[in-house]
N, C-alpha and C positions, 0 to 999 in steps of 0.2 A: 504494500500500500504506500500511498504519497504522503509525505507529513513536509509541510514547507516552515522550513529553519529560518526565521531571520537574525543575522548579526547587526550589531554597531560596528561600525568603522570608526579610530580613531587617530586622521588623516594629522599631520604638522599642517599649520597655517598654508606654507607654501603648498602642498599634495592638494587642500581641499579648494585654492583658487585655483587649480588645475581643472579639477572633478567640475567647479562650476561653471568653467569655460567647456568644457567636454558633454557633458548632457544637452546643454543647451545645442552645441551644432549638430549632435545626434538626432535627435527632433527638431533641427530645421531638414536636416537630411529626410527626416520621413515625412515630411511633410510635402517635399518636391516627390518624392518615390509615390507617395499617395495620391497627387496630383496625376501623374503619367499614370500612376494603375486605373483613375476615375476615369480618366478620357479614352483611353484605350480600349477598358474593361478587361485588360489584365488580371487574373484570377491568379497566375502559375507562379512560382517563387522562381522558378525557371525562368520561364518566358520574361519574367520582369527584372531578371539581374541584367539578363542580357541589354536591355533598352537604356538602364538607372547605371549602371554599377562605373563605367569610367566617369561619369559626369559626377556621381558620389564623390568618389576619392577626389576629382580635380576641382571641385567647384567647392568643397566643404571641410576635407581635409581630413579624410577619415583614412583609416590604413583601408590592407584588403578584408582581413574578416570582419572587422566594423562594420562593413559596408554591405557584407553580407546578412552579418547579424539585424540591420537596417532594415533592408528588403523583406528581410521574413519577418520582423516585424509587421512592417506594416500589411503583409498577406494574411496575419494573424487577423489584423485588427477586421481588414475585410472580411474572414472565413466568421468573425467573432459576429461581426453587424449582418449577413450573411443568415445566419442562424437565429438571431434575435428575430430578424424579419420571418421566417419560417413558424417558429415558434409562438409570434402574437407579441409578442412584448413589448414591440412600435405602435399598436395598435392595428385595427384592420387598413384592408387597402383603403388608398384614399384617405386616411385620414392623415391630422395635420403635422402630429410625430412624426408618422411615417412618411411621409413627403418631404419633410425638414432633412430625417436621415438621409434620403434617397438622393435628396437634389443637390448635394455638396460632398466635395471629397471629405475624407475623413482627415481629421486636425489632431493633428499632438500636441500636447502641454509641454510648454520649455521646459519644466523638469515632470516627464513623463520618465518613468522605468526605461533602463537601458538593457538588452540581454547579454552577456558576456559568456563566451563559453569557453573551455581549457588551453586554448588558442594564446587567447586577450587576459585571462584570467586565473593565475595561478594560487593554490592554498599550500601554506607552510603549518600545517595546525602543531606540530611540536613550539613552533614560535611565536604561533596566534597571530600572522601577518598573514598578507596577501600581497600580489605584484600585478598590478594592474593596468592595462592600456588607456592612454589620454592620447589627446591631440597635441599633448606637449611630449612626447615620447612615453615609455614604460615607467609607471615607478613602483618601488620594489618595498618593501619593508612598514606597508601601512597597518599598523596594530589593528586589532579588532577585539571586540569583549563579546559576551552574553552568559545566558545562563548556562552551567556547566554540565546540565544532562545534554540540553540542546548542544552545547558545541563538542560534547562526545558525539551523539547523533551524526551530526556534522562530518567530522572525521571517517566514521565507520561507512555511512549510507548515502552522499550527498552522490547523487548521477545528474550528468545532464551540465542543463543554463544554470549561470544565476542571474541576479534583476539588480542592478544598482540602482538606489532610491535616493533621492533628497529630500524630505518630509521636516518639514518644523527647524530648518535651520541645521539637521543633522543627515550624518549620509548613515545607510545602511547596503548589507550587500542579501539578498532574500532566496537561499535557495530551497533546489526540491530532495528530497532524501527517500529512494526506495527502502523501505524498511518492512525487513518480512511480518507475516500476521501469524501470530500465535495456532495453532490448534484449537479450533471450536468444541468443547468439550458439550456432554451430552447434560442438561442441567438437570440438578434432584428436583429444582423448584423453581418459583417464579418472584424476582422484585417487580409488583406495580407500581409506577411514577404515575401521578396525576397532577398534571401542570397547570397552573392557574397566574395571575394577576398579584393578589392581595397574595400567595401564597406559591412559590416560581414553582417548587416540587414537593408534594407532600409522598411519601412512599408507603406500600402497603405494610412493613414496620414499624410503622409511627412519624418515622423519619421528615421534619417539616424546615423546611427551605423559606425561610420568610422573605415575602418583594417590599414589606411596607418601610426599609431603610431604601431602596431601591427607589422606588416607587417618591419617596420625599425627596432622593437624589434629582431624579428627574424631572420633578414638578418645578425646583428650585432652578436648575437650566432651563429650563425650558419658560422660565418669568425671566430671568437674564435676558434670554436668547431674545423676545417678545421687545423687551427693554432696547436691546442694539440695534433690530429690526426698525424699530420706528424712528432711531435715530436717520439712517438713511445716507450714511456717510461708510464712503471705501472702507476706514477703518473701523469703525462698527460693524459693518457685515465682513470681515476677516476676523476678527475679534469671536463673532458668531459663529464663522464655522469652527473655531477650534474649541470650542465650547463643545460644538457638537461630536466632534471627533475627541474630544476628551469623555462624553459620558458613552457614547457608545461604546470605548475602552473598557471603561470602569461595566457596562452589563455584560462586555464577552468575558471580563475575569470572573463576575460573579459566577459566570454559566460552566466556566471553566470549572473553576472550585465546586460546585453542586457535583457536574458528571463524574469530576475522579474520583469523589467521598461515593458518587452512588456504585460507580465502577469495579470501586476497591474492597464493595462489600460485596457485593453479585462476586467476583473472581475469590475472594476469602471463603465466599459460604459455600460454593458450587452453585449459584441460582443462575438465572438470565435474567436480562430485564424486560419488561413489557413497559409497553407506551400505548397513549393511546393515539388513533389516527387523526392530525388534527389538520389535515390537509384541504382547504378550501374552508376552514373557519370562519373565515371575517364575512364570507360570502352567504353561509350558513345563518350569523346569530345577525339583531336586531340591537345592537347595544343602543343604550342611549346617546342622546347628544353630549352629554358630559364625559361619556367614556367612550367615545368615537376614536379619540386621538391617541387616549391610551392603548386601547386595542389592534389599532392599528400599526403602530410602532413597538409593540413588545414582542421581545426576542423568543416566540417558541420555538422558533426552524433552527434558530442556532444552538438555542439545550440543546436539543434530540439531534443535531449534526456532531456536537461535542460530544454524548454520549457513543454516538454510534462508530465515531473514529477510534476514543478511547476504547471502546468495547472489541471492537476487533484488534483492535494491538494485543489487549489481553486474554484472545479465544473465549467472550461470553458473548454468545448469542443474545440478539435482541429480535423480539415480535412486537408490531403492531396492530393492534385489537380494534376494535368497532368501538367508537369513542360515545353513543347516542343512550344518556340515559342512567350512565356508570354515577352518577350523582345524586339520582332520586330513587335506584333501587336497589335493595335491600340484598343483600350478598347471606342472610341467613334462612329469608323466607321465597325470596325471590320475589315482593312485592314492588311493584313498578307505579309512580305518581308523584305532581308534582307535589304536596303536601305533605310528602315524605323528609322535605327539604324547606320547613316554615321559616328559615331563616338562612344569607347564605354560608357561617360559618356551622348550623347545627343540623344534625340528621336523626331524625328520629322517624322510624316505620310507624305506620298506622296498624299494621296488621299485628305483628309479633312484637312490637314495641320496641326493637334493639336503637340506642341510639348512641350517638358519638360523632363527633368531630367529622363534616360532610367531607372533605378531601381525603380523608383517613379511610373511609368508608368509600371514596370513589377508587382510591388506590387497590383496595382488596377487590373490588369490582373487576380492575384490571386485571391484575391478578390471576381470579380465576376464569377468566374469558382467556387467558392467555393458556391458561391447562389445556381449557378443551379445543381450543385453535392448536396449541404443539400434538396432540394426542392427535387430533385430526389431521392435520399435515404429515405426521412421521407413522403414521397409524399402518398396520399391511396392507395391500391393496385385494379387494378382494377379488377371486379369481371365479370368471364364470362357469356355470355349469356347463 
C-alpha cells in the first residue's frame, strides 16, 4: 500500500533563495507546456515532449529531466481535469464550472509542487540530507527533519517521485513509500464505531471520542474567518485562509489520534472494525438551517479513510454495514422507532425498556449487523442439487 511521507527541509539562506527562484520557473515552464497541450489537444506525454521539450530547456532554463518531469506534469494535470469531467465533479454538460474548466488551458500556481525523481533528487538518510536540482546548479547537503517513525519509513519504503513544496514560508520534500500490508487475520469479533457530530466516535465498548472541544475549535474560526471576510482586504482574506488551513490540521490530527487508539484495540483484541455506511449523507438527512454548515464540512470520509489505511497496515479487516436506523433500534429486543431515541444523547426502548447512552447503543447496533454481514459474506456457498 501507498503511505505518503512528508519531510521539512532545512535549506541555508542561500539553498532556499535558490528553491524560490526554481519552482517558480518550473511552473512558468508548465504553464507554456499546458498552453501547447490546450491548442493542440495533446493528451500523450510522448507526443508532447517532442513539440515543448527544447523550447523548455532554452527559453526557461531547466536541465533535461526537469523538463521532463514538467511535461508529465502537466499530462497529469490534464489526465486529472480529464476525469473530474467524467466523473461529474464540474458539474453536468453545459454548465458554468464546466465550461470555465473546458475553455482555458490549465494554470499552475508559482509555487505549485514540483516532481523530482532519483535523477534531480538524491537521499543520504544516514545524514538526513538531500542533493537536489535548481536552476542555479545541484546543491548537495540540505538537512531535513520529521518525525522518526516516518523518516524510518522513509528510508526503508520510499519508490518513485517526490513533490517539492513551499507552503507557509517553509519548503518540504512529500514522498510516496510502498509499504507492505500486514496479513488480514480472521477476526473473533466485531468493534462498532458510530460516528456522529457532538460525539466524532463512540464504539460498541463504551469507547466515546468527544467533537464538542472540536466543535468550539471550529465555531471560534470560523467567527475569525467571518471577521477577515468582511474586512475585504488582500491581507485579511490570506490571513483567512490560513486560518483555514490551520483548523483543518488540527480535525485531520484529531481523526488521526481517534483511528490509531480505535486500530490499536481491534489488532490487541483480535476484532475488526465495523462502520457504518455513511456514503451520500448530506444528500440523505434534512439538517437544519443552523446545522447546515456544520454538517457539511465535518470530516467523516476522513475518520473512516484514516481508519481504513491504518487498518490495513495492521491486517484488521474492516466492514461497512447498513447505516439506516442503528440509532432508534434496540440491539436486545430488536424494536425499531423513532421514540426509542426521546432525546439525542439518550436511548431508551419502549418495548423491553433497555436504555443507555444513544451512540453507545448505535455502536453495538453496528456491531452486530456486522456479525451477520461477515457470516454472510464468508458463509459456504451452497451447492445445488
Amino acid at each position: 500500500m501507498k503511505i505518503v511521507v512528508q519531510v521539512k527541509l532545512l535549506p541555508s539562506p542561500e539553498a532556499a533563495a535558490v528553491l524560490a527562484v526554481t519552482l517558480p520557473a518550473c511552473n512558468r515552464a508548465a504553464d507554456a507546456v499546458s498552453v501547447v497541450a490546450y491548442e493542440t489537444g495533446t493528451t500523450s506525454r510522448n507526443a508532447l515532449q517532442k513539440l515543448v521539450y527544447a523550447r523548455v530547456k532554452a527559453e526557461f532554463g531547466l536541465a533535461a529531466q526537469p523538463a521532463v518531469r514538467t511535461v508529465k506534469k502537466v499530462v497529469d494535470a490534464y489526465a486529472t481535469l480529464r476525469a473530474n469531467i467524467r466523473a461529474g465533479n464540474l458539474g453536468p454538460e453545459g454548465s458554468r464550472r464546466r465550461r470555465r474548466a473546458e475553455s482555458k488551458p490549465v494554470v499552475f500556481r508559482p509555487d505549485a509542487a514540483q516532481p523530482y525523481d532519483d535523477r534531480i533528487l538524491s537521499w543520504q538518510h544516514d545524514a538526513q540530507t538531500v542533493s537536489i536540482w535548481t536552476v542555479g546548479g545541484r546543491i548537495k547537503g540540505i538537512r531535513y527533519t520529521g518525525h522518526p517513525g516516518q523518516l524510518a519509513m522513509l528510508a526503508k519504503y520510499r519508490r518513485g517521485e517526490s513533490d517539492l513544496v513551499h507552503r507557509d514560508g517553509k519548503w518540504f520534500l512529500i514522498a510516496v513509500c510502498e509499504v507492505p500490508e500486514a496479513d488480514r487475520f480472521e477476526p473473533a469479533d466485531w468493534i462498532g464505531v458510530d460516528r456522529g457530530i457532538v460525539n466524532l466516535a463512540t464504539t460498541s465498548d463504551g469507547d466515546n471520542y468527544q467533537g464538542r472541544r472540536l466543535g468550539r475549535y471550529r465555531r471560534r474560526h470560523a467567527a475569525k474567518r467571518a471577521e477577515l471576510q468582511a474586512k475585504q482586504s488582500r491581507s485579511a482574506t490570506r490571513r483567512a485562509k490560513r486560518r483555514a488551513k490551520k483548523e483543518a490540521r488540527h480535525a485531520a490530527h484529531i481523526n488521526h489520534r481517534i483511528s490509531k487508539e480505535i486500530v490499536a484495540v481491534a489488532q490487541r483484541t483480535g476484532r475488526g472494525i465495523a462502520l457504518e455506511e455513511l456514503s451520500g449523507i448530506r444528500d440523505r438527512v434534512r439538517p437544519s438551517r443552523d446545522q447546515r454548515a456544520t454538517l457539511s464540512s465535518w470530516p467523516f470520509h476522513q475518520l473512516e479513510e484514516h481508519l481504513r489505511y491504518k487498518a490495513r497496515r495492521a491486517g484488521v479487516p474492516v466492514i461497512a454495514v447498513d447505516a439506516r436506523y442503528t440509532s432508534q433500534m434496540c440491539p436486545r429486543c430488536g424494536h425499531t422507532a423513532r421514540h426509542n431515541r426521546p432525546t439525542r444523547d439518550a436511548f431508551s426502548c419502549r418495548r423491553c425498556g433497555l436504555a443507555g447512552p444513544a451512540d453507545h447503543v448505535a455502536g453495538v447496533n453496528v456491531r452486530n449487523r456486522a456479525r451477520s454481514a461477515w457470516v454472510l459474506v464468508n458463509g459456504p456457498v451452497p451447492q445445488r442439487a
